[in-house]
C-alpha positions, -999 to +999 in steps of 0.1 A: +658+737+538+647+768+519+677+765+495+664+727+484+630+737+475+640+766+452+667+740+437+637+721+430+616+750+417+641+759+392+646+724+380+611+718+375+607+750+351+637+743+333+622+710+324+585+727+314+602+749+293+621+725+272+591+703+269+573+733+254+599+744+232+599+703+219+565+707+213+561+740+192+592+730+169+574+695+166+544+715+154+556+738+130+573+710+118+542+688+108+529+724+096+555+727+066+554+697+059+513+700+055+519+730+033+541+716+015+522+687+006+493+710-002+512+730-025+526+700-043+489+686-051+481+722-059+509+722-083+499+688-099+466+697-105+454+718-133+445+756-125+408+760-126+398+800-135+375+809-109+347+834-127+333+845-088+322+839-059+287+834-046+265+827-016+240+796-023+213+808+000+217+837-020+218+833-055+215+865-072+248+886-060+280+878-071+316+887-052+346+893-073+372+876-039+366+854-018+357+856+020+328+854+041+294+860+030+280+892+043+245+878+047+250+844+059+279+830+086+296+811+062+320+812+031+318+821-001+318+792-030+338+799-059+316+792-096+344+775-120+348+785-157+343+745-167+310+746-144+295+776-163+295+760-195+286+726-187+261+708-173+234+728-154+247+720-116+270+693-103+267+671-070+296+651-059+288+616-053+291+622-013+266+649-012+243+635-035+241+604-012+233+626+019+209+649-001+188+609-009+192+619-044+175+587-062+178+583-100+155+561-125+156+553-163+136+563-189+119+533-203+094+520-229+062+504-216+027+495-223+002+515-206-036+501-197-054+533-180-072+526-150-098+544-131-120+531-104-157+553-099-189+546-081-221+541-101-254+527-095-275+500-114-304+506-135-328+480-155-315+477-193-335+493-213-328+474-240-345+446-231-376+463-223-408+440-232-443+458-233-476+438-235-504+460-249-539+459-267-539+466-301-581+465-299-608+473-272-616+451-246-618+441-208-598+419-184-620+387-175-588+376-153-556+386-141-524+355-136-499+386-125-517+406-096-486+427-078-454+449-099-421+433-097-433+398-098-406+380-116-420+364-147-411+338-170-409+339-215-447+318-219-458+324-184-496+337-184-503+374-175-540+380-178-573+367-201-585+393-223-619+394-241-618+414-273-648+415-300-625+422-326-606+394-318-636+370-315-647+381-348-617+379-367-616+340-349-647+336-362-639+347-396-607+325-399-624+290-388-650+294-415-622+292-437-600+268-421-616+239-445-616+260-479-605+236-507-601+261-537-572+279-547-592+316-537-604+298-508-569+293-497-558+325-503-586+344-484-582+319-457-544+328-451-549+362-454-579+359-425-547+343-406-525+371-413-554+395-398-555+375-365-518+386-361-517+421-373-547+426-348-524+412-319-539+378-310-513+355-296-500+328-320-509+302-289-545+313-294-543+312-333-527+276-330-556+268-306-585+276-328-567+260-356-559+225-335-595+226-314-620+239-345-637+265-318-634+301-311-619+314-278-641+340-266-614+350-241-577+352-248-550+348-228-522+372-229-485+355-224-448+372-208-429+373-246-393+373-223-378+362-187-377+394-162-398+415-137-433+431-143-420+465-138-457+482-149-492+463-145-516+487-161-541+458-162-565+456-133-598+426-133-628+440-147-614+470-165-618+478-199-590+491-222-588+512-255-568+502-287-531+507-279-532+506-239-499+492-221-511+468-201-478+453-190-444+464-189-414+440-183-380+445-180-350+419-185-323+405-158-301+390-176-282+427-176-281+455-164-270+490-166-247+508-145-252+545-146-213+562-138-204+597-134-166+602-147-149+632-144-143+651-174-106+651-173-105+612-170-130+602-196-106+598-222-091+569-200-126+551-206-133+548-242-162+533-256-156+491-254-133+491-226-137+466-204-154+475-168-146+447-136-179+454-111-183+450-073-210+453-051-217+456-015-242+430-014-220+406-031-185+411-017-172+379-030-188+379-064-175+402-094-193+412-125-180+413-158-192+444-184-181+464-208-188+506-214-214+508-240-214+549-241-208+582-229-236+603-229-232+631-244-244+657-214-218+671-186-231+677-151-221+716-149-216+716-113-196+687-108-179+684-144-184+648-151-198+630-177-223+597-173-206+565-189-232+536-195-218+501-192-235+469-195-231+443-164-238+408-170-265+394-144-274+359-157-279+349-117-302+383-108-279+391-080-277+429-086-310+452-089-318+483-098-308+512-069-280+489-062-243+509-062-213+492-074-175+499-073-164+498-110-129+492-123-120+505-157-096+489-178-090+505-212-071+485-241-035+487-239-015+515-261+012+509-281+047+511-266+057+549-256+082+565-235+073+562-198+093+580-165+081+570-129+058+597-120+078+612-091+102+621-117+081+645-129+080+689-117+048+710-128+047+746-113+017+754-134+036+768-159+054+743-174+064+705-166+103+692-164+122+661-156+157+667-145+180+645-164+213+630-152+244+637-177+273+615-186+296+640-167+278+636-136+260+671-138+226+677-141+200+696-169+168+703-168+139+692-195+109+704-206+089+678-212+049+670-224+033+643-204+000+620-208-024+608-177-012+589-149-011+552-149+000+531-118+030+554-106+037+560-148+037+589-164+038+587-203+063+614-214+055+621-256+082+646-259+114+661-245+132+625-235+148+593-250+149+558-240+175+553-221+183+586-202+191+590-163+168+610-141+161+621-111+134+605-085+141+624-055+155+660-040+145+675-073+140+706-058+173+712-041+191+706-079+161+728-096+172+754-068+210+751-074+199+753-112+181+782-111+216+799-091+232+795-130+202+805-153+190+770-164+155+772-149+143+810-156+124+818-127+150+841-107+151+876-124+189+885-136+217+884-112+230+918-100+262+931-112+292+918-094+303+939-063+342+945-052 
C-alpha cells in the first residue's frame, strides 16, 4: 500500500514540473519576440538626440542619464533636441483631453460696453420756472396755498397788487385811443413798459379788451410741474425782485450716478442709458448721459454721470433710486479673445496660443475693458489664431520648465 502512494507522489511531480518548464519556455518566448518587435519599431523610427533629463515637479535641475528622480518617486523625462527649438511645450492629444484643455479662436467683433450702476433721481434743473416781482407790492390772494402742488402752464398762483403796476395801467389806457403818429408811438412804448415792469400779458390784454385798470393782478404757472418753493404768503408784502414761486418741470428728470473711475470711459457723453425703478418694476425709462461732472469723490474714486430720464407720465420723483443700464455706441470692428483666455499676473498680460505643430507659445498681449465675456485684444494677436480657454496654468507651468515665460530664475548646471 505504501509502494502505491509514493508511485503516485512521484508521478504527480513529474507532471508539475513539466507543466512548469512548458510555461517559462512559453514565456521567454513571447519575451523575444516582444523585444524584438520593440527593437524593429525602434529601428524604423528616426533617432531623436535626447539633450537631458528632467523632473517636471522640478524644473530647474537637469540630469545628464536617465533614472529615477531623486526628489520625487518617479522617472526622469527626457527633453528632445526638436522640442527645445520649437514650440514652447507640447501636449499629446490624449493628455490634453484629460488635462480639459479647451481652445477658442481669435475673432473680429463689435463691441457695445455695458455697465449697470445705481443712481437716484433729482428734479431737472433745466426746466426750472421762477415767478418773481419785478416791483413792490402785497399778496391780496393766494390760488396755490401748500409746496409740491402740481400745477398746470396758465393755472393761477396768487393776485398781486403793485402801485407801479397800477400806474403804469393807468398810463397806457390814456393812450390806448391816441390817433396821431407821436401818439401812437408813446402809446406802444407805455405797452412795452407794462412788460419790462413784469405785468402778465393776460392782464395787459385785459385792460386793452375791458378799457379799465386792474388794481390787482393775477400772477399765472408760465410751465406744467410742481411748486417746489412758495415764498408768497396772503397779506405779505414783497420787495422788487422777490421769488415768490419756484416750479420745477416733470416731463424729465435727472438721475444723479456715481461711476467708477476706471469704467467711465465705457459711458461717454450721449450714450444711451435704459432705467428701472423699484416702484415701477414693469415700466422702463428711456434716457440718455448728458455729462460727467467734472469732480471725483476721493474716497470712493467715482465720478457723478448726469443723464436725462424721460417722465412724460410723472411716475419717477425726486429721492427715487433707479437701476441704470449703460449702453455705449458700438466700436468699430477689433480683435476680440473670450476673456478666459486671458493671464495677468500684475506684471504683464498673455494669451497662450496654439501652433500648427500642435505645441504651444506664449503672447504678450495689450487688452481693452471687458465686455460680455469679451476681451478686446489691440496688440500681440491676429485673426484667426488658436488659443487656449482652459488649464492655462498647467501649459504656462510646463513653459516656464523651458524658458518661455521668464519667471523661474536660470536652471542649475546639469549634474552627473
Amino acid at each position: 500500500m505504501n509502494r502505491t502512494k509514493l508511485l503516485v507522489l512521484l508521478l504527480a511531480v513529474l507532471f508539475a514540473g513539466a507543466g512548469i518548464g512548458y510555461w517559462l519556455a512559453h514565456v521567454e518566448a513571447s519575451s523575444a519576440g516582444e523585444t524584438a518587435a520593440s527593437a524593429a519599431r525602434n529601428a524604423e523610427q528616426p533617432r531623436r538626440k535626447v539633450l537631458y533629463w528632467h523632473d517636471p515637479m522640478v524644473p530647474g535641475v537637469k540630469f545628464n542619464k536617465p533614472g529615477k528622480s531623486p526628489y520625487m518617486d518617479m522617472q526622469l523625462v527626457p527633453v528632445y533636441a526638436d522640442e527645445e527649438g520649437g514650440a514652447a511645450v507640447r501636449v499629446s492629444a490624449n493628455v490634453s483631453q484629460s488635462l480639459g484643455i479647451r481652445v477658442g479662436k481669435v475673432e473680429k467683433a463689435v463691441l457695445r460696453p455695458h455697465l449697470t450702476v445705481v443712481g437716484s433721481v433729482a428734479f431737472d434743473e433745466r426746466q426750472l420756472a421762477l415767478v418773481q416781482a419785478r416791483t413792490e407790492g402785497y399778496v391780496t390772494r393766494l390760488h396755490v396755498r401748500a409746496p409740491l402742488e402740481h400745477v398746470r402752464r396758465g393755472q393761477p398762483l396768487a393776485d398781486v397788487l403793485s402801485p407801479q403796476w397800477q400806474s403804469a395801467q393807468e398810463e397806457y389806457l390814456a393812450l390806448l385811443d391816441a390817433q396821431t403818429e407821436r401818439g401812437q408811438s408813446i402809446r406802444q412804448a407805455a405797452r412795452q413798459r407794462l412788460s419790462v415792469l413784469g405785468v402778465p400779458g393776460e392782464t395787459i390784454r385785459a385792460v386793452e379788451r375791458d378799457r379799465r385798470v386792474r388794481a390787482t393782478t393775477t400772477l399765472f404757472a408760465p410751465t406744467d410741474g410742481v411748486v417746489t418753493e412758495l415764498a408768497a404768503r396772503e397779506g405779505t408784502t414783497f420787495m422788487a425782485g422777490a421769488p415768490l414761486f419756484r416750479i420745477n418741470g416733470l416731463q424729465t428728470v435727472w438721475v444723479n450716478a456715481q461711476v467708477p473711475e476706471a469704467q467711465v470711459s465705457m459711458i461717454p457723453q450721449g450714450s444711451s442709458v435704459t432705467a428701472r425703478a423699484m416702484a415701477w418694476p414693469a415700466m422702463t425709462f428711456a434716457g440718455a448721459v448728458v455729462d460727467l461732472l467734472p469732480d471725483v469723490d476721493v474716497q470712493t474714486r467715482t465720478l457723478r454721470a448726469r443723464i436725462v430720464l424721460q417722465n412724460a407720465e410723472r411716475k419717477l420723483a425726486p429721492g427715487m433710486f433707479v437701476s441704470l443700464e449703460f449702453t455705449g455706441k458700438a466700436a468699430a470692428p477689433q480683435l476680440v479673445v473670450p476673456s478666459e483666455a486671458v493671464i495677468i499676473t500684475g506684471e504683464r498680460t498673455a494669451v497662450i496660443v496654439v501652433r500648427e505643430d500642435g505645441g504651444f507659445d506664449v503672447a504678450d498681449v495689450t487688452v481693452g475693458t471687458e465686455v460680455n465675456g469679451k476681451t478686446p485684444v489691440p496688440s500681440g494677436l491676429r485673426e484667426g489664431q488658436s488659443i487656449v480657454l482652459s488649464g492655462q496654468f498647467l501649459i504656462d507651468s510646463e513653459a516656464s520648465l523651458k524658458s518661455t515665460v521668464s519667471r523661474l530664475s536660470s536652471p542649475a548646471e546639469p549634474r552627473p
